[in-house]
C-alpha positions in Angstrom: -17.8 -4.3 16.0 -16.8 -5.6 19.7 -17.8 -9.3 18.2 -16.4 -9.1 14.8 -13.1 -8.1 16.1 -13.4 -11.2 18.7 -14.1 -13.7 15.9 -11.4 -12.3 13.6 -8.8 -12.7 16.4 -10.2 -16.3 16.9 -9.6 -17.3 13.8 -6.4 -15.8 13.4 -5.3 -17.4 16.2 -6.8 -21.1 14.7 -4.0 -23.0 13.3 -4.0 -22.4 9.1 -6.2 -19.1 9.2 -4.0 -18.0 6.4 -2.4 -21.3 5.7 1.3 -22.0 6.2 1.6 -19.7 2.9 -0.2 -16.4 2.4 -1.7 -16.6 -1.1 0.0 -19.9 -3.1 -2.3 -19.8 -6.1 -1.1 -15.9 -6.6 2.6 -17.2 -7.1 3.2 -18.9 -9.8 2.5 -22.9 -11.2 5.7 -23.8 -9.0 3.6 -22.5 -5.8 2.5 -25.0 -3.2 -0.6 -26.3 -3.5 -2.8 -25.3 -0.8 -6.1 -23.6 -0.8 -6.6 -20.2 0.0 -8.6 -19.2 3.7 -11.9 -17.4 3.2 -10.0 -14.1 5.2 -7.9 -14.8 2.4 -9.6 -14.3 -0.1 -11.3 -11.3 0.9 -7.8 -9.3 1.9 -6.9 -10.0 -1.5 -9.8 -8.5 -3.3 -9.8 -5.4 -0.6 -6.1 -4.8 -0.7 -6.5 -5.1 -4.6 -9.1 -2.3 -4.9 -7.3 -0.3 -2.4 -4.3 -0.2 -4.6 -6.4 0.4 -7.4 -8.7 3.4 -6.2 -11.7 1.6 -6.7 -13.1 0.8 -2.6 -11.6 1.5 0.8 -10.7 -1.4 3.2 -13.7 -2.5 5.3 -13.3 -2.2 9.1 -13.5 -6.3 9.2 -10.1 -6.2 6.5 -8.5 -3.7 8.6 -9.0 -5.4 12.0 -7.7 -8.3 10.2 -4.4 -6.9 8.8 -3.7 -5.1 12.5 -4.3 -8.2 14.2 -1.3 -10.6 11.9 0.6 -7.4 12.1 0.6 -7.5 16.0 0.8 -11.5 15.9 4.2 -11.1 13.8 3.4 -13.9 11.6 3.6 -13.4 7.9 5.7 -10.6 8.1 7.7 -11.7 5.1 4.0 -10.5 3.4 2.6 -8.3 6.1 5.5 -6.5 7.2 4.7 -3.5 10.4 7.5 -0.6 10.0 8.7 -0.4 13.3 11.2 2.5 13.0 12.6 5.1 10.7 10.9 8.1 9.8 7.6 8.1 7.3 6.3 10.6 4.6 3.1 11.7 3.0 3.0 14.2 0.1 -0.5 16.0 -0.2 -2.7 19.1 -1.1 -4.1 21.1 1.6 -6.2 24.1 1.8 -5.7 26.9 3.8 -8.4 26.0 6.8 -5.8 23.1 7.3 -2.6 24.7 7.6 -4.0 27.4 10.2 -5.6 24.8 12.1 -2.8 22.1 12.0 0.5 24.2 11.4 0.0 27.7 11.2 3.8 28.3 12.8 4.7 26.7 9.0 3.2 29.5 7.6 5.0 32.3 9.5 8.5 32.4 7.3 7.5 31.3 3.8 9.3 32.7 1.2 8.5 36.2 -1.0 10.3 34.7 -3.8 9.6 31.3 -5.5 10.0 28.1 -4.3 12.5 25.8 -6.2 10.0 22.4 -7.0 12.7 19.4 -5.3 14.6 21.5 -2.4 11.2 23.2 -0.4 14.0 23.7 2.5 14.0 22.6 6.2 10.6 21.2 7.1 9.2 23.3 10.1 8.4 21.2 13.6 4.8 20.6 14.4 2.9 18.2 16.5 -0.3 17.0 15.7 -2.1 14.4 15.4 -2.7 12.6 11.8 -6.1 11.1 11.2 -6.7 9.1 8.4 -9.9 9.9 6.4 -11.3 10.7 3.1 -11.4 8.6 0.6 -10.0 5.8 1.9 -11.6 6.6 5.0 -9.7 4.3 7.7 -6.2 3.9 6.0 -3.5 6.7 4.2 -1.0 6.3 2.3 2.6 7.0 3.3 6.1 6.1 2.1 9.6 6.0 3.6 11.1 7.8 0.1 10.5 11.3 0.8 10.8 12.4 -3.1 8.0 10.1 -3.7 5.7 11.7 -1.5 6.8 15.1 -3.2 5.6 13.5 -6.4 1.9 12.6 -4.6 1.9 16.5 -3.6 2.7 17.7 -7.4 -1.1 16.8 -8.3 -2.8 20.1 -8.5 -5.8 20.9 -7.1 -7.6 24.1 -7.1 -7.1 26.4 -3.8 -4.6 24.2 -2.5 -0.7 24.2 -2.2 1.6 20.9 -1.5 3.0 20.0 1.5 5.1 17.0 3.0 4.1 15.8 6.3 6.7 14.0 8.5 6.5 11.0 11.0 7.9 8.0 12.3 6.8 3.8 12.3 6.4 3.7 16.0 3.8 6.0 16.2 1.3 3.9 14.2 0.0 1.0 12.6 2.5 1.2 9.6 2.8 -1.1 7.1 4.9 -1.9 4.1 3.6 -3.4 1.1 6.8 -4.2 -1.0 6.1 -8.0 0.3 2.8 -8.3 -2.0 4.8 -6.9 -5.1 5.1 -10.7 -6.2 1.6 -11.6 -6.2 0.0 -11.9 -9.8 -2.4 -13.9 -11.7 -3.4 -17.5 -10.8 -7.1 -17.9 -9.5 -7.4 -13.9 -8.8 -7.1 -13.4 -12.4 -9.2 -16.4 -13.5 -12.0 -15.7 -10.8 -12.1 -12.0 -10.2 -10.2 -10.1 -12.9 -6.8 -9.6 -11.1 -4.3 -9.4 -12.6 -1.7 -7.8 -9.8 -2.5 -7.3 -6.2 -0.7 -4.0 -6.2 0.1 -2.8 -9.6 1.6 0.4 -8.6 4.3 -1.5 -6.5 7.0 1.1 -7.8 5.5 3.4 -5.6 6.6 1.4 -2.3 4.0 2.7 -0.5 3.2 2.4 3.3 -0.6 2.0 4.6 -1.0 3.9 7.7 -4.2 2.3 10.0 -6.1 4.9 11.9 -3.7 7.8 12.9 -0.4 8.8 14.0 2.2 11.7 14.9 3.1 14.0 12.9 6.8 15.8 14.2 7.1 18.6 11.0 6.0 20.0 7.8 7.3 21.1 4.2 5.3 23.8 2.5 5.9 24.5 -0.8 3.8 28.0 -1.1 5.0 31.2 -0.7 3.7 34.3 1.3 0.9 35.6 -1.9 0.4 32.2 -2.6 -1.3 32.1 1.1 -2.6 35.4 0.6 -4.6 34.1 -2.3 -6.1 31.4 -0.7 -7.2 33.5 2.8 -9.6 35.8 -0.3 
């Protein structure tokens, strides 16, 4: 891992290791015409399938995106969130919400919860890690009614919540600046018709982990009775 970092960070550093533009043939027949670097290529595809559910980023993709996002260049396309506050809208059992915020769970409601307004998040600090699925990246969002949206998929023994943080306290990034990107040689070589095709969602890949300052639940008191049975 100690090498592949190294060589990524050389060739990142190489004049052209993403070109002077990130991904011309992905813009249109009025594009430049300049051929696309083999790191590239591969970001593409692994961004893509992120997007689409179907493989997380490897470690060499992710070591590549952190190292333009600390090099600043790009940033019209690989654009770090530096400040403001961050969002992710979940399902979590009851195992989590002792271990990680069990002062969230001391005044919830007797009465139901209205679905939008879940009231004042509670403070918390812990430490976010991002796994699963995805494994080494999570998916956040500045638009706090969009992450309410993520937590509305039901899953069985589980209750939504709305975890709350900020850019600066990890590798955030947006990915409104790959919205654009469509067609050309992706489509023609590898089926791709949109890097991200759920743009609309404007989400925000967190690399690794980061702080999280409070907590929404939307449960209330027999809700968490029912899932300690």
């Amino acid at each position: 891992m100690k090498h592949l970092r190294q060589y990524i960070r050389q060739v990142l550093l190489e004049d052209g290791a993403l070109g002077k533009w990130v991904w011309p043939s992905a813009l249109g027949p009025t594009a430049p015409d300049e051929p696309d670097t083999d790191i590239e290529e591969k970001l593409y595809q692994q961004l893509h399938n992120h997007f689409g559910a179907i493989a997380p980023l490897s470690d060499e993709a992710i070591t590549a995106v952190q190292q333009i996002l600390d090099s600043g260049e790009y940033s019209d396309v690989f654009s770090r969130c530096e400040k403001g506050r961050m969002y992710r809208g979940m399902r979590v059992g009851i195992s989590w919400l002792e271990k990680h915020a069990p002062e969230a769970l001391e005044g919830l409601p007797v009465s139901m919860k209205d679905p939008i307004d879940w009231g004042d998040p509670t403070p918390i600090t812990m430490t976010y890690v991002s796994e699963g699925k995805y494994e080494k990246v999570s998916s956040w969002t500045g638009d706090r009614e969009q992450a309410r949206m993520f937590s509305t998929r039901y899953v069985a023994d589980t209750v939504p919540v709305i975890l709350h943080s900020n850019c600066n306290s990890g590798y955030f990034m947006s990915t409104m600046g790959m919205k654009r990107y469509k067609g050309g040689r992706y489509k023609d070589d590898f089926g791709i018709n949109k890097l991200n095709p759920n743009a609309h969602e404007r989400e925000v890949l967190l690399f690794g982990n980061c702080t999280v300052t409070a907590i929404e639940i939307n449960a209330r008191q027999k809700d968490i009775e029912r899932l300690r049975r």
